[in-house]
Every structure is written in structure tokens, then in C-alpha cells.
VONU-425237 format. One record per residue: residue in three letters; x, y, z of N, C-alpha, C, O, CB in turn. Coordinates in nm, 2 decimals. Glycine has a CB too. Example, Ala and Ser with C-alpha at 12.3 -4.5 7.8 and 13.67 -1.06 7.14 Angstrom:
2
ATOM  code     nc1     nc2     nc3    cac1    cac2    cac3     cc1     cc2     cc3     oc1     oc2     oc3    cbc1    cbc2    cbc3
ATOM   ala    1.32   -0.57    0.78    1.23   -0.45    0.78    1.32   -0.33    0.78    1.42   -0.33    0.85    1.13   -0.45    0.90
ATOM   ser    1.28   -0.22    0.71    1.37   -0.11    0.71    1.29    0.00    0.79    1.34    0.11    0.80    1.41   -0.06    0.57
//
This chain:
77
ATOM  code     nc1     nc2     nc3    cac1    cac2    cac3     cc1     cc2     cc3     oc1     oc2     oc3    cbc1    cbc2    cbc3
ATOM   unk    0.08   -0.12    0.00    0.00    0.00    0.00    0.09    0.12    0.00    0.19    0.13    0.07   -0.10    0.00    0.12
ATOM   unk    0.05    0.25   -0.10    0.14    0.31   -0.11    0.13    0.40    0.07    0.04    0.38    0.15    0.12    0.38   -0.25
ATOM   unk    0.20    0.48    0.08    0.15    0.57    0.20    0.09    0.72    0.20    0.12    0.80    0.11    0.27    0.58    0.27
ATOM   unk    0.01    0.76    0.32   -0.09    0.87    0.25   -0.06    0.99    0.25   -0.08    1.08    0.33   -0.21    0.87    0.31
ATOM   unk    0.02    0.98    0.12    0.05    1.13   -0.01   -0.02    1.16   -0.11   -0.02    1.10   -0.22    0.17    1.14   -0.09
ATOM   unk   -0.09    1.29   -0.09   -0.16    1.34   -0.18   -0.11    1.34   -0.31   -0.02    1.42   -0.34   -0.19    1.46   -0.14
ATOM   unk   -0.16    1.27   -0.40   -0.12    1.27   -0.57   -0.09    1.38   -0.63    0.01    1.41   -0.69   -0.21    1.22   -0.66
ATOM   unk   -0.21    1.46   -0.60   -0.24    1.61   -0.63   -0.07    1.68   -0.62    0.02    1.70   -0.70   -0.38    1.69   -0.49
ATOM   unk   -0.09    1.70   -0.45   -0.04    1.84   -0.42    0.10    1.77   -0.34    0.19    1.84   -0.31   -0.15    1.95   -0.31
ATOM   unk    0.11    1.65   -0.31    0.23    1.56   -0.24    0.21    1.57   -0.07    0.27    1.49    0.00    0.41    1.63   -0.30
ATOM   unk    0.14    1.66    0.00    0.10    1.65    0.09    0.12    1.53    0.17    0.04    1.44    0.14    0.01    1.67    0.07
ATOM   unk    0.21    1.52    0.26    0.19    1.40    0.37    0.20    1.38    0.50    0.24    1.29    0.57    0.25    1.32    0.34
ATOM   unk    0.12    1.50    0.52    0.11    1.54    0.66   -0.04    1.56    0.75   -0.06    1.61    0.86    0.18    1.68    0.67
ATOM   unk   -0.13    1.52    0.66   -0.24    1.56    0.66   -0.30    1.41    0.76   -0.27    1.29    0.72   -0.30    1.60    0.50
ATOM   unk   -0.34    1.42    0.83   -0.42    1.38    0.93   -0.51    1.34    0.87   -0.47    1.24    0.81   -0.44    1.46    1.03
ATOM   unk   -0.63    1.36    0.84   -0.74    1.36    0.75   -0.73    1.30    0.63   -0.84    1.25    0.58   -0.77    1.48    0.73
ATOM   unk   -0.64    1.29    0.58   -0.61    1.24    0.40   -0.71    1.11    0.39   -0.77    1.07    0.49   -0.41    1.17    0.37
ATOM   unk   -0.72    1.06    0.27   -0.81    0.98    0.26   -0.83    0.87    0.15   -0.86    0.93    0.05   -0.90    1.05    0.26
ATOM   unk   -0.83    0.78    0.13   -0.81    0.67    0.00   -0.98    0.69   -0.10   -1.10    0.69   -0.06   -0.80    0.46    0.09
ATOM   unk   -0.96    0.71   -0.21   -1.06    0.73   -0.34   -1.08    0.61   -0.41   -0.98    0.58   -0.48   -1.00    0.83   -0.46
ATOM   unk   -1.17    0.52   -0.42   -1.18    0.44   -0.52   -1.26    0.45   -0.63   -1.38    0.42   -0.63   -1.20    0.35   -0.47
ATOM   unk   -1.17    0.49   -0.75   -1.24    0.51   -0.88   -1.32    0.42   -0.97   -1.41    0.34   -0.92   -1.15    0.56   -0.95
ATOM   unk   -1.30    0.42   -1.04   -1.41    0.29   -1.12   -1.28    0.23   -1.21   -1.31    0.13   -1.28   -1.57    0.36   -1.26
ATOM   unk   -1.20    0.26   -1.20   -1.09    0.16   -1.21   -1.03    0.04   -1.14   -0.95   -0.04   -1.18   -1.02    0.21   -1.20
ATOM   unk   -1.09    0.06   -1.04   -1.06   -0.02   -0.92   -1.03   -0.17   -0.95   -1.09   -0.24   -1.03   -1.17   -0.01   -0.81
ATOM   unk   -0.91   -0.22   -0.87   -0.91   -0.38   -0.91   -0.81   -0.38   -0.71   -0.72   -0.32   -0.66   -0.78   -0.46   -1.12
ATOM   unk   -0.92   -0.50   -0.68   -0.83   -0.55   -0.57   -0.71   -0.64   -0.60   -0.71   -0.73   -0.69   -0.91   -0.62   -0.47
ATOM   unk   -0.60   -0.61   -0.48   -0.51   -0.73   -0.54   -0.51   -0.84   -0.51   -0.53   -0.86   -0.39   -0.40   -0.72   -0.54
ATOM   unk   -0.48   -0.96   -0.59   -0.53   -1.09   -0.51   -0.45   -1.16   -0.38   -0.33   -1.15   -0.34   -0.52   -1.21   -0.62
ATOM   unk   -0.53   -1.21   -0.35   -0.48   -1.24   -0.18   -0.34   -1.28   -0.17   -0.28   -1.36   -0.25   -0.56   -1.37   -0.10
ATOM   unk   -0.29   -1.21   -0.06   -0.13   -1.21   -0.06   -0.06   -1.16   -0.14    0.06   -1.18   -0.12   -0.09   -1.32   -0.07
ATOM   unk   -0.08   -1.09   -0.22   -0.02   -1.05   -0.31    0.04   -0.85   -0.23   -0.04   -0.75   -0.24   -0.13   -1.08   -0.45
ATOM   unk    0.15   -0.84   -0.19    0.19   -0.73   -0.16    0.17   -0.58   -0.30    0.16   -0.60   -0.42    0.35   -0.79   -0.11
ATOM   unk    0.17   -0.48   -0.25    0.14   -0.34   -0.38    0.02   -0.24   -0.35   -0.03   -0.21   -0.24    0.08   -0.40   -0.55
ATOM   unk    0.00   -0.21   -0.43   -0.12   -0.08   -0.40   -0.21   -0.15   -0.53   -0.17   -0.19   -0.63   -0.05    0.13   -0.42
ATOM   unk   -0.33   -0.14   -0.48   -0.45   -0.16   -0.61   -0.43   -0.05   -0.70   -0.37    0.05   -0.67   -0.63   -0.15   -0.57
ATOM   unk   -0.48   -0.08   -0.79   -0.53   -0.01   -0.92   -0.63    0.07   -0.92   -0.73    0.00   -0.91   -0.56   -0.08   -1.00
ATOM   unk   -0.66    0.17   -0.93   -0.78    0.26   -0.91   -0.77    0.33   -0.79   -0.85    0.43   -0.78   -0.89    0.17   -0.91
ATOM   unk   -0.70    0.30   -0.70   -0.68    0.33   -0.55   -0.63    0.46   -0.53   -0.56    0.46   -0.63   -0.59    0.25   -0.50
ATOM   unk   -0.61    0.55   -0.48   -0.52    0.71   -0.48   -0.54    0.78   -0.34   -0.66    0.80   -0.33   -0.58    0.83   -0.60
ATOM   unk   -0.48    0.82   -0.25   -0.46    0.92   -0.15   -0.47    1.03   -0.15   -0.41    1.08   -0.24   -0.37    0.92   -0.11
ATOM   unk   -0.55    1.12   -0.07   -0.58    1.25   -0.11   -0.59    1.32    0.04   -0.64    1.27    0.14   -0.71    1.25   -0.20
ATOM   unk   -0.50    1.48    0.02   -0.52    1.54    0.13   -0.63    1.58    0.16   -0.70    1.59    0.06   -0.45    1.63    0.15
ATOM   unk   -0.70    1.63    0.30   -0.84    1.67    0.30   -0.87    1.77    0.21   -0.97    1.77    0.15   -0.89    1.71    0.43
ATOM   unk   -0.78    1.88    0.19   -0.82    1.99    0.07   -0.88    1.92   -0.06   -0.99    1.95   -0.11   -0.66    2.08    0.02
ATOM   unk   -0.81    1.81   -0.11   -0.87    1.77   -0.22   -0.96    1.62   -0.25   -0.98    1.54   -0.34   -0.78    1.78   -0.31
ATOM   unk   -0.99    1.64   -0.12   -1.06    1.48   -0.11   -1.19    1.47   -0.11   -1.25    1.36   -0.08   -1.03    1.42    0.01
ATOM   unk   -1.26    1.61   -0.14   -1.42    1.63   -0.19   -1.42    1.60   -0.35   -1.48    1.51   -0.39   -1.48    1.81   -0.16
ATOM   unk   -1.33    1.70   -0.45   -1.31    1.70   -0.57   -1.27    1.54   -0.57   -1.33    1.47   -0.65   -1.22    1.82   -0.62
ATOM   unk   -1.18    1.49   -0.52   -1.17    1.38   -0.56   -1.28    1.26   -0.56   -1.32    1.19   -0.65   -1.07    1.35   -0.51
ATOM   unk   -1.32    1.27   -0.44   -1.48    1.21   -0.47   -1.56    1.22   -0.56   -1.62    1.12   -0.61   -1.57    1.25   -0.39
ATOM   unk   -1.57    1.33   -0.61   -1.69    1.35   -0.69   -1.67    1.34   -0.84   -1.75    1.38   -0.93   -1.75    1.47   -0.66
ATOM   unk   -1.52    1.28   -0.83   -1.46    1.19   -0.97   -1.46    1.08   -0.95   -1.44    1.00   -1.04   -1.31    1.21   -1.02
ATOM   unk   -1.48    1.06   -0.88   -1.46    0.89   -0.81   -1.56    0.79   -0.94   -1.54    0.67   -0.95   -1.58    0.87   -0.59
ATOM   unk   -1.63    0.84   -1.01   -1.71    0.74   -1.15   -1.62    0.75   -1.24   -1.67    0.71   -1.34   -1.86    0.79   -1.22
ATOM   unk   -1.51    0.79   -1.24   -1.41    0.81   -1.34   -1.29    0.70   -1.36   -1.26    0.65   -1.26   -1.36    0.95   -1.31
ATOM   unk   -1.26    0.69   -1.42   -1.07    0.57   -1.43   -1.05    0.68   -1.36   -1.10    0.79   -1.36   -0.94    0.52   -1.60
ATOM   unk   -0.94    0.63   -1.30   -0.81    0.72   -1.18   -0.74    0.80   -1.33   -0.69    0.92   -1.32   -0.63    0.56   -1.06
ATOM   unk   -0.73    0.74   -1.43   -0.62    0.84   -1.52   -0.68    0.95   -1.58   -0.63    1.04   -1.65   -0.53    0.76   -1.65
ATOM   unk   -0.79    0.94   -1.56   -0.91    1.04   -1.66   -0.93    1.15   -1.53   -0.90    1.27   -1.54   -1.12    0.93   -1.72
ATOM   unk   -0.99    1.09   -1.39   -1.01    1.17   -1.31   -0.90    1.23   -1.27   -0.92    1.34   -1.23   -1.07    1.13   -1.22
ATOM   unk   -0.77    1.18   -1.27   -0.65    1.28   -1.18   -0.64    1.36   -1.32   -0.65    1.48   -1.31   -0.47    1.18   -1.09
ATOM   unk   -0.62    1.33   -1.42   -0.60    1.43   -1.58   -0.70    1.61   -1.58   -0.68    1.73   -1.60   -0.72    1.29   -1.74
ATOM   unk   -0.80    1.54   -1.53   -0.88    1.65   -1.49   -0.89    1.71   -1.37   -0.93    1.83   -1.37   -0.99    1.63   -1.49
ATOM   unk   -0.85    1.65   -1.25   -0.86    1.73   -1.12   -0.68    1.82   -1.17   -0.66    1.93   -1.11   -0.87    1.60   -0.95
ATOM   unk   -0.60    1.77   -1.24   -0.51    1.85   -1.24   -0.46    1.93   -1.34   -0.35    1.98   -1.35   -0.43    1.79   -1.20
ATOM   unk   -0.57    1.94   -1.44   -0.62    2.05   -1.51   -0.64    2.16   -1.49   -0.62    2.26   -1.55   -0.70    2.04   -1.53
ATOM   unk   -0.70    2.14   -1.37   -0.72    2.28   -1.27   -0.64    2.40   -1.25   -0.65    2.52   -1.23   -0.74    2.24   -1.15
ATOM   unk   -0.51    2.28   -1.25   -0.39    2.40   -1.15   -0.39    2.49   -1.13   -0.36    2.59   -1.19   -0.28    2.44   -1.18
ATOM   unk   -0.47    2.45   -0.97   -0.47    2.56   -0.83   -0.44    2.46   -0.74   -0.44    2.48   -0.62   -0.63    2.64   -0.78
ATOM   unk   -0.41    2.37   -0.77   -0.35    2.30   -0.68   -0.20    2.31   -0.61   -0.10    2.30   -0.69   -0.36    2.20   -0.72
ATOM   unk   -0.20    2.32   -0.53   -0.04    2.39   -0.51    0.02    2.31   -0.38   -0.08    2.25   -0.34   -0.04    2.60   -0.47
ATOM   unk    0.08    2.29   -0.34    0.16    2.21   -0.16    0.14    2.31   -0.08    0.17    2.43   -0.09    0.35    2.17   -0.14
ATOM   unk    0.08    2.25    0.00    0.07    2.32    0.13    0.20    2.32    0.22    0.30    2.24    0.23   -0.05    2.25    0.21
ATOM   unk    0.16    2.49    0.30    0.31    2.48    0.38    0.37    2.34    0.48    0.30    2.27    0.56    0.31    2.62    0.48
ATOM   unk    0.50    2.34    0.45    0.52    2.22    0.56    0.49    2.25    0.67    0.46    2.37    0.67    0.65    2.15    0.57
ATOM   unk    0.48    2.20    0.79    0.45    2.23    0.93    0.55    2.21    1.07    0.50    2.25    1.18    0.33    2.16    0.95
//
């Protein structure tokens, strides 16, 4: 499993962060060590928008959430 860094903004300090499962999704088969497919980490700043891609493939929805660019790193702490 990867660990929880915002794809977006690289964020990995966030308390709150949160796992997205897109419609890409594939579990991995038992025992098998990695991160799923479809799977993505997200700081609370972008973990509404990312939801509400969540009917999307992960490469279509992150293509478009980072379209946006206003996405920026938050200060470290």
C-alpha cells in the first residue's frame, strides 16, 4: 500500500487524508503485496473533488482534477 500522499499536491502530513476508489478499481489478489489499481490518497483539501470523480478511471479523473492548476503544496508544518 502506497503511503498517505496526496497525488495532487504531495501532501503527507495531513491527518485527515483519505483513500478514493475510482471505477478503475481492481483488488489485489490475496497475498499479493502493492497498492490496487484505481486506488489514490488524497489530502483533506482535495478529497471532496476527488470524490466526486470517483465514477471516473483514476487516469481520466486525476487528468482533470489536475487541469485545474490551483493545486499547489501546502506549507510544511
Amino acid at each position: 500500500m502506497k503511503p498517505p500522499l496526496c497525488c495532487l499536491c504531495g501532501d503527507d502530513r495531513d491527518p485527515d487524508a483519505g483513500l478514493v476508489q475510482f471505477a478503475d478499481f481492481e483488488e489485489l489478489p490475496e497475498g499479493r503485496p502493492g497498492h490496487p489499481r484505481g486506488l489514490e490518497w488524497f489530502c483533506s483539501r482535495h478529497l471532496e473533488a476527488a470524490r466526486a470523480a470517483s465514477h471516473l478511471p483514476s487516469a481520466v479523473a486525476l487528468e482533470r482534477l489536475r487541469a485545474r492548476r490551483r493545486w499547489t503544496l501546502w506549507p510544511r508544518r
